[in-house]
SERO-744881 format. One record per residue (C-alpha): x, y, z; residue number from 1; residue in one letter. Coordinates in steps of 0.05 Angstrom, whole numbers, padded with zeros to 5 digits, always signed. Example, Ala and Ser with C-alpha at 12.3 -4.5 7.8 and 13.67 -1.06 7.14 Angstrom:
<rs>
{{+00246; -00090; +00156}; 1; A}
{{+00273; -00021; +00143}; 2; S}
</rs>
This chain:
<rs>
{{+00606; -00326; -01625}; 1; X}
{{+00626; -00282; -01682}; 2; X}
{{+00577; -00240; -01716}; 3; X}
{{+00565; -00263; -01791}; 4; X}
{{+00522; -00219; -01834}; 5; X}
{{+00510; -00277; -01886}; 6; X}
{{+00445; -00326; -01854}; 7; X}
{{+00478; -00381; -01899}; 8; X}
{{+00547; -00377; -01862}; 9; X}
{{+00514; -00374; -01791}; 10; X}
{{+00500; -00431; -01741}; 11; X}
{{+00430; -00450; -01731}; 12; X}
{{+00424; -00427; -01655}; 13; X}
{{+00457; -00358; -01675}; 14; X}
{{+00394; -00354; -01747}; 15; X}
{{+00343; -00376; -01689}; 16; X}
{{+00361; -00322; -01650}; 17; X}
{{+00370; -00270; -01703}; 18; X}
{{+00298; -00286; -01718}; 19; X}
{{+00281; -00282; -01651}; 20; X}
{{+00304; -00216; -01641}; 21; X}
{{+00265; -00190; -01713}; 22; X}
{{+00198; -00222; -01693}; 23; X}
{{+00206; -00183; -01612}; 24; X}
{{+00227; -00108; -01648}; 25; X}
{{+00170; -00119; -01698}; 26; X}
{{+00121; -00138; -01647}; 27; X}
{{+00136; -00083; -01589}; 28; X}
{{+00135; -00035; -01648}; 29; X}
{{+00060; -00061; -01673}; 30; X}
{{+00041; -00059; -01585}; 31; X}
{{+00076; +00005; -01581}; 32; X}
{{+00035; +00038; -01641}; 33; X}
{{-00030; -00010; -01617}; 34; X}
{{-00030; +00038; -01549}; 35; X}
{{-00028; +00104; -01585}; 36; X}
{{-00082; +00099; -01631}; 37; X}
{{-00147; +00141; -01613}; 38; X}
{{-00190; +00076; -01598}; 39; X}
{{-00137; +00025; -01566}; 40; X}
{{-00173; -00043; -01579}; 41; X}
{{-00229; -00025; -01627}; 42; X}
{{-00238; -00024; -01694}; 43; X}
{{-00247; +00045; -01732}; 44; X}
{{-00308; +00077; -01744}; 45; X}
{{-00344; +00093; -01808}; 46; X}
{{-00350; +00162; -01819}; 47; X}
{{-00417; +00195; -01818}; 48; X}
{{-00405; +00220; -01885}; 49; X}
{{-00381; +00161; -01926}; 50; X}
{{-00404; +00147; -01997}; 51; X}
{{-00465; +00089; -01990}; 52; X}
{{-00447; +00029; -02030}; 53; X}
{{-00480; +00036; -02100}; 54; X}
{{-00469; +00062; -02171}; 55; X}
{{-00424; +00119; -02152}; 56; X}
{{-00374; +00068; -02129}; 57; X}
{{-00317; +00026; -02152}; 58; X}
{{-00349; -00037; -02170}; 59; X}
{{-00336; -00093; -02228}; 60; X}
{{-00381; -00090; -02285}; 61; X}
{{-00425; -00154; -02291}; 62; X}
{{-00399; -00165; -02357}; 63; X}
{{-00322; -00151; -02367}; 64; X}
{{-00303; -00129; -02438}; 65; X}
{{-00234; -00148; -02466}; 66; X}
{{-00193; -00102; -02508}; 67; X}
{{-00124; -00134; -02547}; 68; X}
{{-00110; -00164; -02614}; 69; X}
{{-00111; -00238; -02610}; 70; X}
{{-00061; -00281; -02638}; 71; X}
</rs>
C-alpha cells in the first residue's frame, strides 16, 4: 500500500489505521507521563498556603457594567 500524505486521497482501511496509530502514541505518551508524576493516581493537593476564596480573588461582579458607543 503506498503511503499518501493527503487523508482525502487515502483508502479508508489505510485513514482507520492512521488514526489508530495517533490515538496509541497519544495515549502511551498521557500513561507514560501518568507514571511519573509525584502522586501516580491522585489528584493534586491544595497547597497549605493558597489564597481562601473571597474578595481578594478573581470573581465576576454581581452587576457587569458595559462600556462602547451604541449604534
Amino acid at each position: 500500500m503506498p503511503d499518501i500524505d493527503d487523508p482525502g486521497q487515502m483508502p479508508p482501511d489505510q485513514r482507520l489505521s492512521e488514526i489508530a496509530a495517533i490515538l496509541a502514541r497519544g495515549f502511551l505518551r498521557w500513561r507514560k507521563l501518568a507514571k511519573s508524576a509525584p502522586n501516580p493516581g491522585k489528584s493534586p493537593e491544595i497547597p497549605q498556603n493558597s489564597p481562601k476564596p473571597g474578595p481578594t480573588c478573581l470573581a465576576v461582579p454581581a452587576k457587569t457594567r458595559l462600556i462602547g458607543r451604541a449604534g
